[in-house]
N, C-alpha and C positions, 0 to 999 in steps of 0.2 A: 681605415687602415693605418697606421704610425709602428712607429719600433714600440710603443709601450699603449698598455691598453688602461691605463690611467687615464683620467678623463684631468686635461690640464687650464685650468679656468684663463689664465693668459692667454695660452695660444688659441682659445675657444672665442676670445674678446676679441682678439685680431683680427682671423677669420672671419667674425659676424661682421666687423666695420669694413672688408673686404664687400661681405656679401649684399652690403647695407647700399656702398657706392655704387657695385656695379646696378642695383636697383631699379639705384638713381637715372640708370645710363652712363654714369663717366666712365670713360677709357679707365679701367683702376688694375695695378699695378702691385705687386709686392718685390718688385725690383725697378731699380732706372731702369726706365727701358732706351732704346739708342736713337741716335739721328733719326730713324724713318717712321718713329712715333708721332702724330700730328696732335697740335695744341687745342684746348686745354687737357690734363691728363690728370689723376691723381698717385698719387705714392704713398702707400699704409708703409712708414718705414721703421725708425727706429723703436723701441721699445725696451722700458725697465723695469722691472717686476721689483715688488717690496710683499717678505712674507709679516705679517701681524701674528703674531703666535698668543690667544688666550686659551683661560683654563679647557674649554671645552674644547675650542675647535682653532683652525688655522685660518685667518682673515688674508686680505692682500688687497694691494691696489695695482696699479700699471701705469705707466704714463706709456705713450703711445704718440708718435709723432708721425701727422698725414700732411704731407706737403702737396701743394697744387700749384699747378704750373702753366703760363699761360703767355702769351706772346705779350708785348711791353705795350703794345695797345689796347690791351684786352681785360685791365687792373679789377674793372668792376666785376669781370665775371668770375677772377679769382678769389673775390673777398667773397659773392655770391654763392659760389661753391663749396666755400667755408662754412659759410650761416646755414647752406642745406646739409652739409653732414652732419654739423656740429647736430642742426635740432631734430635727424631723422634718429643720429647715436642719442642721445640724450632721451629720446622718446620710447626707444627702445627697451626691455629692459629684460631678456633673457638670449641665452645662447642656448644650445640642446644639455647641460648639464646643471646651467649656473643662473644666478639671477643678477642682475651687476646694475648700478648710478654711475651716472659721469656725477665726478663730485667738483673739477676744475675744470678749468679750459681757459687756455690762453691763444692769442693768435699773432703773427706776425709776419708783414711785406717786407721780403728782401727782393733786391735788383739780383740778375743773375745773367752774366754772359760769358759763363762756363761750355757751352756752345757755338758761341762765336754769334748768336742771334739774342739782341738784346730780349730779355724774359724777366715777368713778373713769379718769384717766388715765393708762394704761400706758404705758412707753416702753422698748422694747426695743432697743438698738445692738447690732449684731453687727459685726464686723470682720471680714474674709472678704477672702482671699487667691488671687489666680489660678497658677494652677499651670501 
């Protein structure tokens, strides 16, 4: 169901790495969710679309940032979490319309006490290509 019956490879990429975490079992998210969320969690959040325009057809890639969040004693299971999506997206390689590569991925720990409870925040980008 959406307002447009375009099949749209981005939001099709999103989606599947939603559906990839939950899978997994992590708590996953496509908003912060509030205080009465317990740790660790994931967040499919930001995301920016680039169109490739060749002669035949329209290419595109995405970057897509999933951050994971986890109490300040719990570092290892955030980076943990990272390597399982990073290699279950990577392993993947169809949505219901599209065929798509992670062609990047970068990852990085920040502190976080945005909450007032010291927290490890993961941030995962992947770059992921429509095919």
């Amino acid at each position: 169901g959406g307002l447009s019956s375009m099949n749209n490879p981005y939001e099709e990429i999103y989606q599947k790495i939603m559906e990839l975490s939950k899978a997994k079992g992590y708590a996953t998210f496509d908003y912060l969710p509030d205080d009465e969320q317990g740790y660790p969690f994931v967040f499919v959040g930001e995301q920016d679309n680039t169109d490739q325009y060749t002669k035949g057809r329209t290419l595109g890639s995405t970057d897509i940032q999933v951050h994971v969040y986890a109490e300040f004693d719990h570092r290892s299971d955030v980076t943990a979490i990272m390597n399982d999506l990073l290699a279950v997206v990577v392993s993947n390689h169809e949505t219901p319309h599209f065929r798509y590569q992670v062609v990047n991925s970068t990852s990085k720990m920040l502190g976080d006490q945005s909450t007032g409870i010291d927290l490890w925040h993961g941030l995962l980008t992947l770059t992921i290509q429509y095919l």
